[in-house]
PQR file of N, CA, C, O and H, with PARSE charges and radii, in Angstrom:
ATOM      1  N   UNK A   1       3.238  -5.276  11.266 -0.4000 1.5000
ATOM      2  CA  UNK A   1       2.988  -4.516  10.064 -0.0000 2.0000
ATOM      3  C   UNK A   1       4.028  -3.420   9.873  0.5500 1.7000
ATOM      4  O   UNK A   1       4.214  -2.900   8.772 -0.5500 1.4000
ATOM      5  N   UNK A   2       4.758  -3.054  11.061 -0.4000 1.5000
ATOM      6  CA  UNK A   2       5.650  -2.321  10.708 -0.0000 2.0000
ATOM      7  C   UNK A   2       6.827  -2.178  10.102  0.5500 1.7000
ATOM      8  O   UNK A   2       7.468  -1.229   9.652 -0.5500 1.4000
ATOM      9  H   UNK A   2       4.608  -3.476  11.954  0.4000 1.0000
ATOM     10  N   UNK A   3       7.006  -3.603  10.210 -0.4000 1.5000
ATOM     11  CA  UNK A   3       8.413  -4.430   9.564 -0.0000 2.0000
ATOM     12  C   UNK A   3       7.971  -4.051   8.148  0.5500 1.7000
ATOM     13  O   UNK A   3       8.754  -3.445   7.417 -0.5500 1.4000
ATOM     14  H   UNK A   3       6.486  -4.375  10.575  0.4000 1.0000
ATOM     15  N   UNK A   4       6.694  -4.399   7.720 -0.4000 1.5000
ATOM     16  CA  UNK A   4       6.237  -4.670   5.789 -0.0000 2.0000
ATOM     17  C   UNK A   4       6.929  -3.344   5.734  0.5500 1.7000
ATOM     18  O   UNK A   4       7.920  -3.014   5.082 -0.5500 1.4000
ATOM     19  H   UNK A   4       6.058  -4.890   8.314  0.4000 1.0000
ATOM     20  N   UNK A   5       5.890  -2.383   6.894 -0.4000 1.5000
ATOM     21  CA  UNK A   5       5.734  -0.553   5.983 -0.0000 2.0000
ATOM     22  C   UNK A   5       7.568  -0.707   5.954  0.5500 1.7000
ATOM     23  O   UNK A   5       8.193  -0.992   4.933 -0.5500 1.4000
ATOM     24  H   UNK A   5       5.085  -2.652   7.423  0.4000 1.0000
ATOM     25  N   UNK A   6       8.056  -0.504   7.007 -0.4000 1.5000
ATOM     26  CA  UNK A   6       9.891   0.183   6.193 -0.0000 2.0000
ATOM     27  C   UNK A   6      10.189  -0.596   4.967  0.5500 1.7000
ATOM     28  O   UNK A   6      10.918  -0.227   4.045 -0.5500 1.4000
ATOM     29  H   UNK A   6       7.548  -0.272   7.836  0.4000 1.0000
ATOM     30  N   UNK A   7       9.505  -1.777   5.067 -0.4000 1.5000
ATOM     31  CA  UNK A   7      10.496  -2.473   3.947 -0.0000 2.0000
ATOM     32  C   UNK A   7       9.555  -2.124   2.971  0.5500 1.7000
ATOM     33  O   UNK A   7      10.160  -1.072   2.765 -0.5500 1.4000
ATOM     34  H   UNK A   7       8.913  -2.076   5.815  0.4000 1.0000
ATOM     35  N   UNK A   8       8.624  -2.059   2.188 -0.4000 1.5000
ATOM     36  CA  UNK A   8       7.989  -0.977   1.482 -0.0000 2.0000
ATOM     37  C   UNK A   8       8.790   0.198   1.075  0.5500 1.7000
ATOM     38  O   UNK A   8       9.290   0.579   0.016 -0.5500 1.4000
ATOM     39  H   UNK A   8       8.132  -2.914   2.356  0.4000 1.0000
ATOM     40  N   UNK A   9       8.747   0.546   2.037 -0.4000 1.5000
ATOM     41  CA  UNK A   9       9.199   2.477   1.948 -0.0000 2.0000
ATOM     42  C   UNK A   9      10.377   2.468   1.752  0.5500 1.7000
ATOM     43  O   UNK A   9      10.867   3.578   1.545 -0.5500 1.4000
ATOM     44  H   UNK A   9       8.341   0.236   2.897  0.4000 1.0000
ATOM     45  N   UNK A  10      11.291   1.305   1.731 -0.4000 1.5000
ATOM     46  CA  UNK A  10      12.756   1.157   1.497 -0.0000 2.0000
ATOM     47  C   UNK A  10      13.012   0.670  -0.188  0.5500 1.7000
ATOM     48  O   UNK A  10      14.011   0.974  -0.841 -0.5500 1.4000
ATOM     49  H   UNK A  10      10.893   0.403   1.900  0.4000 1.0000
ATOM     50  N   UNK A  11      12.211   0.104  -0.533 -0.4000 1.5000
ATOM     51  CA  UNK A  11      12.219  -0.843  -1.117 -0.0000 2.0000
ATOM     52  C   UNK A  11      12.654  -1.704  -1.952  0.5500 1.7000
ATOM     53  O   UNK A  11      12.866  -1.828  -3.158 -0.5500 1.4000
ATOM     54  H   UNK A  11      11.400  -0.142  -0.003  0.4000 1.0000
ATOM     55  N   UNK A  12      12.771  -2.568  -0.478 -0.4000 1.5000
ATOM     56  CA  UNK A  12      13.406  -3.853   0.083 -0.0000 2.0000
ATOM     57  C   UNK A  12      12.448  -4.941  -0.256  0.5500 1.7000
ATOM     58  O   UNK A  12      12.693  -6.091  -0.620 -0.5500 1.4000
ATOM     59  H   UNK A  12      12.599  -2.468   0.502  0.4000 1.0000
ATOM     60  N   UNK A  13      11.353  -4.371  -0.070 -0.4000 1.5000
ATOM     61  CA  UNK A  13      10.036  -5.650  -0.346 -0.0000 2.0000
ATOM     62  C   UNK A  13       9.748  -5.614  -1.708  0.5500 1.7000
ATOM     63  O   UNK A  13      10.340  -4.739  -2.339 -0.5500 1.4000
ATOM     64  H   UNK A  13      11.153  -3.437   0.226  0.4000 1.0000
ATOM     65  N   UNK A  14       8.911  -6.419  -2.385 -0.4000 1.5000
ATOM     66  CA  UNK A  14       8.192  -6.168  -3.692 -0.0000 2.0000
ATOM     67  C   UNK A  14       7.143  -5.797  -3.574  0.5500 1.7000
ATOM     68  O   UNK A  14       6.814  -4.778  -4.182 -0.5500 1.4000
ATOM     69  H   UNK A  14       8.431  -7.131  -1.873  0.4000 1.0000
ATOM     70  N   UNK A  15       6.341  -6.388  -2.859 -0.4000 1.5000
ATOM     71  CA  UNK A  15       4.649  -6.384  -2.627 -0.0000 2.0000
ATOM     72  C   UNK A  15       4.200  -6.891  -1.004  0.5500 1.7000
ATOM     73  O   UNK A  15       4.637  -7.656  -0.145 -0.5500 1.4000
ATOM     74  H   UNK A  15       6.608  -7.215  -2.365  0.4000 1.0000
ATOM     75  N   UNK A  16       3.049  -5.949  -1.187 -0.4000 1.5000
ATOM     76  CA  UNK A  16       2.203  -5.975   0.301 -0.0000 2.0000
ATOM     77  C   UNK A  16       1.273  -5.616   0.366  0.5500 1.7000
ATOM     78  O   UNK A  16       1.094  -4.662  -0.391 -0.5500 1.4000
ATOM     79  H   UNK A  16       2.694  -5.327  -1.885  0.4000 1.0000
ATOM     80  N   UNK A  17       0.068  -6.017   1.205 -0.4000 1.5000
ATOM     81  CA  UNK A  17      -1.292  -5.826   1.214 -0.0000 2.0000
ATOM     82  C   UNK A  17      -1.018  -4.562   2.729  0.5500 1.7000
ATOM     83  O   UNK A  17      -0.563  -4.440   3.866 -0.5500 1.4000
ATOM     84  H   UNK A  17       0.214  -6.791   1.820  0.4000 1.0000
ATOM     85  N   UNK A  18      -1.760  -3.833   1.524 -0.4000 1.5000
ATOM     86  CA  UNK A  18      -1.849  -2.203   2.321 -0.0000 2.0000
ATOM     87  C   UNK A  18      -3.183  -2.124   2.546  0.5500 1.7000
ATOM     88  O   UNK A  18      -3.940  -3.016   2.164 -0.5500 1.4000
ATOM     89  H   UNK A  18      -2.130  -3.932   0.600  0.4000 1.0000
ATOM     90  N   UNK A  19      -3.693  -0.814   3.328 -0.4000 1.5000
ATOM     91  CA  UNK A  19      -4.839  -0.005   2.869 -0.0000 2.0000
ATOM     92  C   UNK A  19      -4.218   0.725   1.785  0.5500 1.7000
ATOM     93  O   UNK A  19      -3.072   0.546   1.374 -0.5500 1.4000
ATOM     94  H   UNK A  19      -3.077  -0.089   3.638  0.4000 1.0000
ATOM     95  N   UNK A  20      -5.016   1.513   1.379 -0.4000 1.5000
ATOM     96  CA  UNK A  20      -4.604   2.714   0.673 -0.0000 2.0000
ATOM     97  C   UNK A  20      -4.174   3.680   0.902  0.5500 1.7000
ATOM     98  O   UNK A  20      -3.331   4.185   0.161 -0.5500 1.4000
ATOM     99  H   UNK A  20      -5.947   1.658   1.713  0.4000 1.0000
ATOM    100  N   UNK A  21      -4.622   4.283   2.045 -0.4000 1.5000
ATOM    101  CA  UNK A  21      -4.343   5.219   2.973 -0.0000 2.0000
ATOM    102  C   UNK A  21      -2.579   5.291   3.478  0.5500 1.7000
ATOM    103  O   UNK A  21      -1.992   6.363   3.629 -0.5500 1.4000
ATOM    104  H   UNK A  21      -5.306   3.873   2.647  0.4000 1.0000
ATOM    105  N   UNK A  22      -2.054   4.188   3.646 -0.4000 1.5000
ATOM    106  CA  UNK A  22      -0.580   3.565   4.173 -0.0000 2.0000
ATOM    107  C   UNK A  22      -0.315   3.715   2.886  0.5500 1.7000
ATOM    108  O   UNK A  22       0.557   4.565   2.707 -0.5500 1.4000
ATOM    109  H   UNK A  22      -2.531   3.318   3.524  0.4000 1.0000
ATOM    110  N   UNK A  23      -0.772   3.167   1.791 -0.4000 1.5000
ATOM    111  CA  UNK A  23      -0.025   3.501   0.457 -0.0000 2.0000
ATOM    112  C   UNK A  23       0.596   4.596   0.170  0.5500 1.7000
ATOM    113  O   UNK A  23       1.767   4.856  -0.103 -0.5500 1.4000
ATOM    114  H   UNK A  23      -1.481   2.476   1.935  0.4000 1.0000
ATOM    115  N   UNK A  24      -0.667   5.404   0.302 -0.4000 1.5000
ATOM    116  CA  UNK A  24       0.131   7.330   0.349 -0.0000 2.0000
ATOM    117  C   UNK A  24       1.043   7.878   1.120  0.5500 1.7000
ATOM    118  O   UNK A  24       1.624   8.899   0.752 -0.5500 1.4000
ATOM    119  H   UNK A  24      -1.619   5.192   0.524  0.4000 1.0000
ATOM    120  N   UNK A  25       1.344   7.203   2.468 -0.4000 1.5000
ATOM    121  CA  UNK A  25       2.259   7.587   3.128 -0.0000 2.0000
ATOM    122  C   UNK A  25       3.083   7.564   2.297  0.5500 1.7000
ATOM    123  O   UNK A  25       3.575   8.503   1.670 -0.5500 1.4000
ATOM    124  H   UNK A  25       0.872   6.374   2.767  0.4000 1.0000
ATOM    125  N   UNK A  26       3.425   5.698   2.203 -0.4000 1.5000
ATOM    126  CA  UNK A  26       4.819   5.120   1.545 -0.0000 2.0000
ATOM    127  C   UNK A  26       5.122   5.571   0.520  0.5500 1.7000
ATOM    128  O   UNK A  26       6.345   5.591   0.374 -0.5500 1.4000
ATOM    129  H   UNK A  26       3.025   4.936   2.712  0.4000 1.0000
ATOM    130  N   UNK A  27       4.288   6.153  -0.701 -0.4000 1.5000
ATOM    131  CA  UNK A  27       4.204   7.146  -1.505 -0.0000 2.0000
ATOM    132  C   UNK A  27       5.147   8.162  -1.761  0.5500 1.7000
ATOM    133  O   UNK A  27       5.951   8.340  -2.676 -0.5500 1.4000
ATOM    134  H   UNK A  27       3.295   6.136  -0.583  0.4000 1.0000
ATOM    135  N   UNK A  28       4.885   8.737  -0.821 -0.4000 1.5000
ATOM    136  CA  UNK A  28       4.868   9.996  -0.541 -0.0000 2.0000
ATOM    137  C   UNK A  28       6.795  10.287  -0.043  0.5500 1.7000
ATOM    138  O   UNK A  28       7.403  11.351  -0.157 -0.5500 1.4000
ATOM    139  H   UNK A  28       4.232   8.592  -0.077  0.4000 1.0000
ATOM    140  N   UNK A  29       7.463   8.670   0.608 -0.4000 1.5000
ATOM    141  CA  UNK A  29       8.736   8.763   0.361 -0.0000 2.0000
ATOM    142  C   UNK A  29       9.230   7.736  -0.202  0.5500 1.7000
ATOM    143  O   UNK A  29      10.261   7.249   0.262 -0.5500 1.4000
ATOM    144  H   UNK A  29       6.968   7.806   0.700  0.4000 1.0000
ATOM    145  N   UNK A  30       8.487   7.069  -1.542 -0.4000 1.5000
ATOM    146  CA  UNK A  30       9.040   5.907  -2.174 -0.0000 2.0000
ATOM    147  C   UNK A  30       8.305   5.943  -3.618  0.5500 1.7000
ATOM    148  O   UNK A  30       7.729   4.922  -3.995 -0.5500 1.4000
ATOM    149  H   UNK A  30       7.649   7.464  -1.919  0.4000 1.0000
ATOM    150  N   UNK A  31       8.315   7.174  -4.481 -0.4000 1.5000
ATOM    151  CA  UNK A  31       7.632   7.234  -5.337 -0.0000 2.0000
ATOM    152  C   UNK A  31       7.262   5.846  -6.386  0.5500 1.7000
ATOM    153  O   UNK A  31       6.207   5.690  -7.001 -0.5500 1.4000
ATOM    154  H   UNK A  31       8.783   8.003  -4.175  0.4000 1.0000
ATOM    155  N   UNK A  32       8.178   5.134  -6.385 -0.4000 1.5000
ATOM    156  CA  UNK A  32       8.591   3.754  -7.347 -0.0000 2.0000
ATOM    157  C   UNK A  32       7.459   2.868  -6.885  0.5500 1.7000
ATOM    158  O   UNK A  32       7.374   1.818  -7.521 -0.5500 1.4000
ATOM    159  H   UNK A  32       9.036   5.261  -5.886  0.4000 1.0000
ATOM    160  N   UNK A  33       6.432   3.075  -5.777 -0.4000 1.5000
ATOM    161  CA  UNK A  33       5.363   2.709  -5.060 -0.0000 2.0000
ATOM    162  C   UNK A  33       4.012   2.326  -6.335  0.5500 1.7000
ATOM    163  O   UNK A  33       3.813   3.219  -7.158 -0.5500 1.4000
ATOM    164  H   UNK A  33       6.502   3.928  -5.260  0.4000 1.0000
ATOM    165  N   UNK A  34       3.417   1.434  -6.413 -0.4000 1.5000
ATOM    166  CA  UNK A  34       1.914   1.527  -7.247 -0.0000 2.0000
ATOM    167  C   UNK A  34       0.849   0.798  -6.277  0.5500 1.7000
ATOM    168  O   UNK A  34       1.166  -0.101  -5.498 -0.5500 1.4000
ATOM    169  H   UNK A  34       3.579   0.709  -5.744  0.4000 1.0000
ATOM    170  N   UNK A  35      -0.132   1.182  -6.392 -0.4000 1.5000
ATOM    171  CA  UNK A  35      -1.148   0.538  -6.015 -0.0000 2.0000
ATOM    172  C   UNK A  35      -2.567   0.117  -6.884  0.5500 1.7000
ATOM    173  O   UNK A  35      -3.485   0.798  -7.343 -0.5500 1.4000
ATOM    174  H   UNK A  35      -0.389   1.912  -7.025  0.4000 1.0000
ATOM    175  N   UNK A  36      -2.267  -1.394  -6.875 -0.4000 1.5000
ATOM    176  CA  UNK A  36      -3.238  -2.541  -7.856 -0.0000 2.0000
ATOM    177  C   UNK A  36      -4.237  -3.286  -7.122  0.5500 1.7000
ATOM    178  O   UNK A  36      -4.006  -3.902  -6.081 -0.5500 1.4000
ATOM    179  H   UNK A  36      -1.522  -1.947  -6.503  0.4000 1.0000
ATOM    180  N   UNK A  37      -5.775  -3.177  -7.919 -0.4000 1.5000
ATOM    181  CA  UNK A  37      -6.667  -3.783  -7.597 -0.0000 2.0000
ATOM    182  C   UNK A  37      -6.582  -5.146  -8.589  0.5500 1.7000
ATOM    183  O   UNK A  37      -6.097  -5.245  -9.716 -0.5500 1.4000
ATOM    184  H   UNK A  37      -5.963  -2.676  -8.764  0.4000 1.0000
ATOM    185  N   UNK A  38      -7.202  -6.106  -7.785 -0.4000 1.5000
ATOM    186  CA  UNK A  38      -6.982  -7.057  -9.040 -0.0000 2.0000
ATOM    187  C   UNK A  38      -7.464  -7.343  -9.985  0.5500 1.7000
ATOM    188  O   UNK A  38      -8.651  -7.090  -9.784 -0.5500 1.4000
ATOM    189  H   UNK A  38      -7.596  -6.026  -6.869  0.4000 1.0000
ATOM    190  N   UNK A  39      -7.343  -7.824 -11.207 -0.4000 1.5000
ATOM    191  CA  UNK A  39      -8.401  -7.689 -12.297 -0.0000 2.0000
ATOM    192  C   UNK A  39      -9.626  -8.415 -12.169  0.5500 1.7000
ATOM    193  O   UNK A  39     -10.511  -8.078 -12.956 -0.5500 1.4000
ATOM    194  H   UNK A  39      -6.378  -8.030 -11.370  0.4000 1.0000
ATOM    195  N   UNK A  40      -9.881  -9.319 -11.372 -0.4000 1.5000
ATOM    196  CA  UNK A  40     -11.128 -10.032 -10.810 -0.0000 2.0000
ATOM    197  C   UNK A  40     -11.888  -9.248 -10.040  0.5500 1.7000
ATOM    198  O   UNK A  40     -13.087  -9.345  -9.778 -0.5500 1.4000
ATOM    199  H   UNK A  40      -9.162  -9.593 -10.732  0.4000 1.0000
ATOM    200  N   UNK A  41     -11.188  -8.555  -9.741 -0.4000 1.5000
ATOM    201  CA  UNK A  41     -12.545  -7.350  -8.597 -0.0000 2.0000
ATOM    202  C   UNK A  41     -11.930  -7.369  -6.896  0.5500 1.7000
ATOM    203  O   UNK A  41     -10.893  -7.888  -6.483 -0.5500 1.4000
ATOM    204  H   UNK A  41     -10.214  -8.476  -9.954  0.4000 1.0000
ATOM    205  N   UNK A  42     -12.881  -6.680  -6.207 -0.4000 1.5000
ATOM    206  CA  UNK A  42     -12.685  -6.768  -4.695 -0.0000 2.0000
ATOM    207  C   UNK A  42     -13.505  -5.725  -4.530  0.5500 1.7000
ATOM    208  O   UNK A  42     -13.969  -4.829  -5.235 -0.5500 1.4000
ATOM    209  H   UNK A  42     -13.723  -6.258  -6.542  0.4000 1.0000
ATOM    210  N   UNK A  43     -13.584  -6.204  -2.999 -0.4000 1.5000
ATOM    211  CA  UNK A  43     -14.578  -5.656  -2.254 -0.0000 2.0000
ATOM    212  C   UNK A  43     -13.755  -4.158  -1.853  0.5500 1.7000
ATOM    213  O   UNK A  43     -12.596  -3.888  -1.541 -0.5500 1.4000
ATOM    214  H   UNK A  43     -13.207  -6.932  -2.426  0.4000 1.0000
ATOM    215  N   UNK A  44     -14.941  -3.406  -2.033 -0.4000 1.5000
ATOM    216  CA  UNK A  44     -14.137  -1.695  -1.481 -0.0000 2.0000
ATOM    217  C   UNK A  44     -15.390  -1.304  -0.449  0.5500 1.7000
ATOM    218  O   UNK A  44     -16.596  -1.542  -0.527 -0.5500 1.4000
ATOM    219  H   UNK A  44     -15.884  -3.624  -2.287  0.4000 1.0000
ATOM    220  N   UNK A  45     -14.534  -0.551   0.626 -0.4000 1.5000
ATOM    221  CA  UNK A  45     -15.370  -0.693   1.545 -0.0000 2.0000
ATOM    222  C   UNK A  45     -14.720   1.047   1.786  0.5500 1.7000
ATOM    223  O   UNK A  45     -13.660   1.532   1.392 -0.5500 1.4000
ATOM    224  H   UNK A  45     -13.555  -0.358   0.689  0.4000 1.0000
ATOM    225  N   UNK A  46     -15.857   1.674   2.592 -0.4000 1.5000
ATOM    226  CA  UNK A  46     -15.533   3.503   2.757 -0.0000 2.0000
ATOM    227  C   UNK A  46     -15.989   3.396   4.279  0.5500 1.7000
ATOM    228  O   UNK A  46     -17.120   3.067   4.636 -0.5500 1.4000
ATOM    229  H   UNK A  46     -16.718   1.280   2.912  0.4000 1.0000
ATOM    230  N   UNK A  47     -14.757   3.780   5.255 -0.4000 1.5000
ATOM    231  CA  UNK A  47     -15.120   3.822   6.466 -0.0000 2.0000
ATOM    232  C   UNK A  47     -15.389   5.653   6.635  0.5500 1.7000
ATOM    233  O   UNK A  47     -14.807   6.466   5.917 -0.5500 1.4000
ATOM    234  H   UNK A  47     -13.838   4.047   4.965  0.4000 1.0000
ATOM    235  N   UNK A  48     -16.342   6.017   7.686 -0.4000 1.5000
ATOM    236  CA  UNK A  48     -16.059   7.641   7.740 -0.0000 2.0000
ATOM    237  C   UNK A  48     -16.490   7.438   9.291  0.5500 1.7000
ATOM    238  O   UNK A  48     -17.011   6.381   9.647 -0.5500 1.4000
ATOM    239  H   UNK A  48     -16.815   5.356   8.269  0.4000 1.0000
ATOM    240  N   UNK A  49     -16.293   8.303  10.028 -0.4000 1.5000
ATOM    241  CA  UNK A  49     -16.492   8.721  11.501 -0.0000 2.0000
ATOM    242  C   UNK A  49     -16.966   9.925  11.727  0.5500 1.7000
ATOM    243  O   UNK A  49     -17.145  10.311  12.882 -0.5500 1.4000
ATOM    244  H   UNK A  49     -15.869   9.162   9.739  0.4000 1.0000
TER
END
């Protein structure tokens, strides 16, 4: 997975199945970054500890 994230954060890749959480990283030094749910739906799930 680490290979996707640089190439993400470079971006070198087009697309990749993130959390969301990794999204904001990559974000955070790849503004050109979006994050899409699909128009059919998905399951969202809230972990807390």
């Amino acid at each position: 997975m680490d290979e996707i994230f640089e190439k993400m954060q470079s971006g070198s890749a087009a697309i990749g199945a993130y959390y969301y959480g990794d999204y904001l990283t990559m974000a955070d030094i790849n503004p050109d970054l979006a994050f899409c749910l699909p128009e059919e739906g998905t399951r969202l799930n809230l972990a807390s500890n």
